[in-house]
C-alpha positions in Angstrom: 0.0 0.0 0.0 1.6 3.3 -1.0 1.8 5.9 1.7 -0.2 9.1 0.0 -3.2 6.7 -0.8 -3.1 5.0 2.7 -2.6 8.9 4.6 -6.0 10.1 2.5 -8.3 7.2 3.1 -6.9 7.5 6.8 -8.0 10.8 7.1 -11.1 10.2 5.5 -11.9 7.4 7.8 -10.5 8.6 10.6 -12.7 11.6 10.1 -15.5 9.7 9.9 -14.4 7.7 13.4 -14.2 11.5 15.2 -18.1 12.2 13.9 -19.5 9.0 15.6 -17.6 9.8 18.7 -18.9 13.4 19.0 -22.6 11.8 19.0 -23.6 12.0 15.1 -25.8 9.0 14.6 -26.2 8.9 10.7 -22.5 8.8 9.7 -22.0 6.5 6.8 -18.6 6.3 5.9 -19.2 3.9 2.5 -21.6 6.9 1.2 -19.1 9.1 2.3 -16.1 7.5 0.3 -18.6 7.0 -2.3 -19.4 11.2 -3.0 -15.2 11.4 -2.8 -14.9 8.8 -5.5 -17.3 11.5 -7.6 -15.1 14.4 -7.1 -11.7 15.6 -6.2 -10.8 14.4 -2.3 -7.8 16.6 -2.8 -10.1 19.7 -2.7 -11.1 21.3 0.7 -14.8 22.4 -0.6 -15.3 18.8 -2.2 -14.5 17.3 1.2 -17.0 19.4 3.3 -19.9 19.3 0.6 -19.6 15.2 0.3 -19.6 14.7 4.0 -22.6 17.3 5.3 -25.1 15.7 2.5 -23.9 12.2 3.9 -23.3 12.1 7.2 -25.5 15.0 8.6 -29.1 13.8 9.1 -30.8 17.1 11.0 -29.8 21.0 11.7 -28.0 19.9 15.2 -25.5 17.5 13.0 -24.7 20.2 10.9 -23.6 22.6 13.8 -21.2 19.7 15.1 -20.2 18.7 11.6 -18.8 21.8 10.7 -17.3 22.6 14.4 -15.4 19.4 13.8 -14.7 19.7 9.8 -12.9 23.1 11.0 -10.7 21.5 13.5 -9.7 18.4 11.4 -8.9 19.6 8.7 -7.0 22.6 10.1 -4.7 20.2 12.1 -6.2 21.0 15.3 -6.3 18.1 17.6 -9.5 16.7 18.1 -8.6 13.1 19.0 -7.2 11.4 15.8 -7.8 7.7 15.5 -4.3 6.2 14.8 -3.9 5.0 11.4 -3.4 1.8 11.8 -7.5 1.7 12.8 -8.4 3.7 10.2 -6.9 2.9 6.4 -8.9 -0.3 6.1 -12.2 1.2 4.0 -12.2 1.5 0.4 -14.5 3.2 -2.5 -17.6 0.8 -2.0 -16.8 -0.9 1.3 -19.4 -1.3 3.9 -19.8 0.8 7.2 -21.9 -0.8 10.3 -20.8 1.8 12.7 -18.0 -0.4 13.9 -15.0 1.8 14.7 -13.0 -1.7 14.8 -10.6 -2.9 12.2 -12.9 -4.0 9.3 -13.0 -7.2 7.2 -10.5 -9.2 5.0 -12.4 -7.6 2.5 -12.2 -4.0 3.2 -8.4 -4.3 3.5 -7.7 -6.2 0.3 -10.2 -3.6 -1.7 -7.8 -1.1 -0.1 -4.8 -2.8 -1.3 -6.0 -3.3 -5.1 -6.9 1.2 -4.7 -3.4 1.6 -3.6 -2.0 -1.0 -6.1 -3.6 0.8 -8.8 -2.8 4.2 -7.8 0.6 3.0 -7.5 0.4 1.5 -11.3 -0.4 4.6 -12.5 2.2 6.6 -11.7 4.3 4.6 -13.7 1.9 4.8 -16.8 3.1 7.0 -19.6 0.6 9.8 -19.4 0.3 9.4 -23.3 -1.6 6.2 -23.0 -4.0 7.3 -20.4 -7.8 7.1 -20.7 -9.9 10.1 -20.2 -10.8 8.2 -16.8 -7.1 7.4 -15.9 -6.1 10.9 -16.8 -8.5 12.4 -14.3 -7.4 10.0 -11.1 -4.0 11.1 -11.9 -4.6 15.0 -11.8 -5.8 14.4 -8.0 -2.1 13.4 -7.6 -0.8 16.6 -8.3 -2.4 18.0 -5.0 0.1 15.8 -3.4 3.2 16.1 -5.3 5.8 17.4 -3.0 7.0 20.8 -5.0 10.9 21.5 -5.0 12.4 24.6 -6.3 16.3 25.4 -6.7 17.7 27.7 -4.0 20.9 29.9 -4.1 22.9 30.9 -1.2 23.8 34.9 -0.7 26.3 37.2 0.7 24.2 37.8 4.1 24.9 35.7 6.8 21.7 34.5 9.0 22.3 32.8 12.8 21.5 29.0 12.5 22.3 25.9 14.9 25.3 25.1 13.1 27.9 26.4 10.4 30.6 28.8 10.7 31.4 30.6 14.6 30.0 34.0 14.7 32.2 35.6 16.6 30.4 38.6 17.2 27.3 37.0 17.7 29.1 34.8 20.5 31.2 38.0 22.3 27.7 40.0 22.3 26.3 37.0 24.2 29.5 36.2 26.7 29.1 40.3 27.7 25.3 39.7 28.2 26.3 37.2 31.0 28.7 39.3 32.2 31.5 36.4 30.7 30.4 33.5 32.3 31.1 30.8 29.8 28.6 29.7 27.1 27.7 27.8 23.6 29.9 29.0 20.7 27.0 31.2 18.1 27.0 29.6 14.7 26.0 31.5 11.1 25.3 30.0 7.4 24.9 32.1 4.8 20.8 33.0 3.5 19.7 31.3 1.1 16.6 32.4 -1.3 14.4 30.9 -3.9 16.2 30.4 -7.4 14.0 31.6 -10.4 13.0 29.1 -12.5 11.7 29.2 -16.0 9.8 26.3 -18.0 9.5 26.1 -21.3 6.8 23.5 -22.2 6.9 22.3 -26.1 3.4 21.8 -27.1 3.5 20.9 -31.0 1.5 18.2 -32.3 4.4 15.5 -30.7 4.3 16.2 -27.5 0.5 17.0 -26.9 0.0 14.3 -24.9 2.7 15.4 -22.9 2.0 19.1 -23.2 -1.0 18.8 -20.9 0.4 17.3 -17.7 3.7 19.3 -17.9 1.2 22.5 -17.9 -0.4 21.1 -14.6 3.1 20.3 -13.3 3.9 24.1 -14.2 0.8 25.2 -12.5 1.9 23.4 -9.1 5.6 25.6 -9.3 3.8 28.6 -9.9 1.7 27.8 -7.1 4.5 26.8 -4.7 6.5 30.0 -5.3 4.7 32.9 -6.5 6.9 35.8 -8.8 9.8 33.0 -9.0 8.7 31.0 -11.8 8.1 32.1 -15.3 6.0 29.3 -17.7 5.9 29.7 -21.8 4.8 27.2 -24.5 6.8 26.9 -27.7 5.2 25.4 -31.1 5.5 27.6 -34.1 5.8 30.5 -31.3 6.7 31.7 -28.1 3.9 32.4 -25.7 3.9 33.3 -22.0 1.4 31.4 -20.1 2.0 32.5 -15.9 -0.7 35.0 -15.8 -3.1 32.1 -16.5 -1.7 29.2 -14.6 -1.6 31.9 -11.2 -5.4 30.8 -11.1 -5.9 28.2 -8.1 -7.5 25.8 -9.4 -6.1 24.0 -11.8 -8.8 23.3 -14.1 -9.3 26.4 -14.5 -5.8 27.4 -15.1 -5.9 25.0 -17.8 -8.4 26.1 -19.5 -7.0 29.9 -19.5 -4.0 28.8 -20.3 -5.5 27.1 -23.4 -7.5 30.3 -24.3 -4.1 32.4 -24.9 -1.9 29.6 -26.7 -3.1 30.2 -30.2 -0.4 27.3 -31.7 -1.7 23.8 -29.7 -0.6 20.8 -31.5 0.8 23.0 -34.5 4.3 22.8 -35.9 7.7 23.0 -34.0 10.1 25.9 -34.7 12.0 25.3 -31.8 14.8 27.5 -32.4 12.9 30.5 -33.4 10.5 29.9 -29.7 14.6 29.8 -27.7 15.8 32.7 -29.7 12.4 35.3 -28.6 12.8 33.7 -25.2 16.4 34.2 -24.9 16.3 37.9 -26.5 12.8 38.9 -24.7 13.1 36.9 -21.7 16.4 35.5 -21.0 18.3 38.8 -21.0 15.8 41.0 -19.3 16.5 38.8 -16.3 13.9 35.7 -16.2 16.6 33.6 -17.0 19.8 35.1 -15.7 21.3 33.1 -13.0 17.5 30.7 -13.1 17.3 27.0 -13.8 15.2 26.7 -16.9 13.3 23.5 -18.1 12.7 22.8 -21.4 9.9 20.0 -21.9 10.3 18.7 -25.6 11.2 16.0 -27.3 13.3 17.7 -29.9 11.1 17.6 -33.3 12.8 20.5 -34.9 11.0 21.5 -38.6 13.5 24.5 -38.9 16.8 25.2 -38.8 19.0 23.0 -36.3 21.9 25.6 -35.7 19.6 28.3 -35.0 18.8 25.9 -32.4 21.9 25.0 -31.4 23.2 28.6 -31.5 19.9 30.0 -29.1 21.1 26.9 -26.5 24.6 28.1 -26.5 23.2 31.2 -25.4 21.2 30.3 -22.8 23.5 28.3 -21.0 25.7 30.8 -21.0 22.7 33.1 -19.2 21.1 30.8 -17.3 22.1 28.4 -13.9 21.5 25.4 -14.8 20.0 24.4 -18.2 17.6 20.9 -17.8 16.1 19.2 -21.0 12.9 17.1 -20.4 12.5 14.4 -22.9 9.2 12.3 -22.6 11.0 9.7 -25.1 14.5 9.8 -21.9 13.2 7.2 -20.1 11.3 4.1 -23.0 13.4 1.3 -24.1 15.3 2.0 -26.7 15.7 5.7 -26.7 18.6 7.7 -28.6 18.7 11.2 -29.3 18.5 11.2 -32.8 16.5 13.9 -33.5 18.0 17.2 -35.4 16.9 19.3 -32.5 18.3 16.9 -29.7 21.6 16.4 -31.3 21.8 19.7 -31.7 20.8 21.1 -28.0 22.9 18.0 -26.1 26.1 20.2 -25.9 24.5 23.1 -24.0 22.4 21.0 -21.7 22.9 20.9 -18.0 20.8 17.1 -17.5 18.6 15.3 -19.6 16.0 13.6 -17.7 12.8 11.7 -18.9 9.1 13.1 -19.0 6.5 10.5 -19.4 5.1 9.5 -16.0 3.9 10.4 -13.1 7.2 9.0 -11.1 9.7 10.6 -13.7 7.6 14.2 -12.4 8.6 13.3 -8.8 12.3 13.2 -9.7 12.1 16.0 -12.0 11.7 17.7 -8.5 14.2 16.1 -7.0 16.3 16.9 -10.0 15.7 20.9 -9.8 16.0 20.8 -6.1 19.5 19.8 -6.7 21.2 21.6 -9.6 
């Protein structure tokens, strides 16, 4: 059973458990799980809509319900079940009001909704059903978001590090020189920029989509610090519309003010107006920018190559996302990829889930 699966049904249940103990007689935890199943259990509003029209049966349930949907899902203690009680219900299982462990039943229905969430992370998002493709957007609610950091000049007081001397005499004379702990310093560090650059010709549409929501999870995690464009026959900033919360909606605006979806590829011409618009103006100066094609190139490859050149030259770190990196059998063969592979930082694969999650990792580290 993966963790992230286990830790929502947990809550969920466990939730559930807290409702019956603060007297709510009607709490049916299989309707419950049932709503969920119907719409996003990553959003807040879903969560509290599903549960009062299923386990509130009068006016006084309602006042308790919300008292307690307040405090639970705020992280206020209001007597948690452990876990170990709790992550044995499924979509579908059956509730008697028993806050026991349930049936042999419960827990391998549990195991085959983990198994499969667990499946599809590792499923290239280019084979997906429309169904499949929707249970792995409520994913991204839990992806753990890393962004690139950069140490400055400042120093800032920290447990450990270099002796700040100053720091340490300020503190002996405060104590009129009785002996102490030595005061320690590290330099500051701040948020790196960041810059994606998301390829969305007719290749890499099936890709296209799910790198946008990955996009619209950075933008989310550090407001001002990233910068999202699209290339296809041209280049086209997207941040304003992926700054929207939620991120079907961000999608959707996004989509309104890309005018060249699943067009050609001029990848060299898209770099070049980033570089001179973008790149020198400062959005990628001293950033980490991620380029998300697959390195179809219908014009001229040294343009390409000479607009790469440049923008490793500019940028931090320079990190190529391939959806083709990590299939059996891959090669860069492509003009464009040949042509790009001097000037890259890391090439790193694009096609699932999983390869998302160390796409983090990766940027987290350069």
């Amino acid at each position: 059973m993966t963790e992230p699966v286990a830790g929502v049904l947990g809550e969920m249940v466990g939730f559930c458990q807290a409702l019956r103990r603060a007297g709510l007689s009607a709490v049916r935890t299989d309707l419950f799980v049932a709503a969920l199943d119907q719409l996003e259990p990553m959003r807040r509003d879903d969560v509290y809509w599903a549960g009062r029209a299923t386990l509130c049966a009068s006016p006084d349930d309602v006042e308790v319900y919300d008292r307690l949907f307040a405090d639970w899902f705020s992280g206020v203690n209001v007597g948690r079940v452990p876990a170990s009680t709790t992550v044995t219900l499924a979509s579908g299982a059956r509730d008697d009001g028993d806050d026991g462990p349930q049936g042999p039943d419960e827990v391998e229905d549990l195991a085959m909704l983990a198994s499969r969430a667990e499946v599809l992370r590792h499923r290239d998002v280019a084979d997906l059903s429309p169904a499949e493709a929707r249970h792995l957007a409520a994913l991204y609610a839990r992806l753990r978001v890393r962004l690139p950091w950069r140490e400055v000049r400042r120093r800032e007081p920290h447990h450990r590090g270099e002796v700040d001397v100053a720091a340490t005499l300020r503190a002996r004379l405060r104590l009129a020189g009785e002996p102490g702990p030595l005061q320690h310093r590290r330099r500051r560090r701040k948020p790196r920029r960041m810059a994606v650059l998301v390829d969305v010709s007719r290749s890499m549409a099936p890709y296209a989509d799910q790198m946008l929501r990955l996009a619209h999870r950075l933008v989310g995690a550090a407001p001002g610090r990233v910068e999202v464009f699209t290339m296809g026959t041209r280049l086209t900033r997207v941040t304003r519309a992926l700054r929207v919360g939620d991120a079907e909606r961000a999608l959707v605006a996004a989509g309104e003010v890309i005018p060249d979806w699943s067009g050609g590829t001029r990848l060299g011409e898209a770099l070049e107006a980033f570089v001179d618009r973008w790149g020198r103006r400062g959005v990628a100066r001293g950033a980490v920018v991620v380029v998300v094609s697959d390195g179809w190139e219908r014009g001229d490859p040294s343009l390409l190559a000479q607009q790469a050149a440049q923008l490793q030259r500019v940028a931090h770190r320079v990190v190529w996302v391939n959806p083709h990196r990590g299939k059996p059998g891959f090669a860069p063969v492509q003009s464009g990829m040949n042509a790009v592979l001097p000037y890259v930082d890391q090439l790193v694969a694009g096609h699932t889930f999983a390869t998302f999650e160390e796409l983090m990792e990766v940027v987290e580290r350069v």
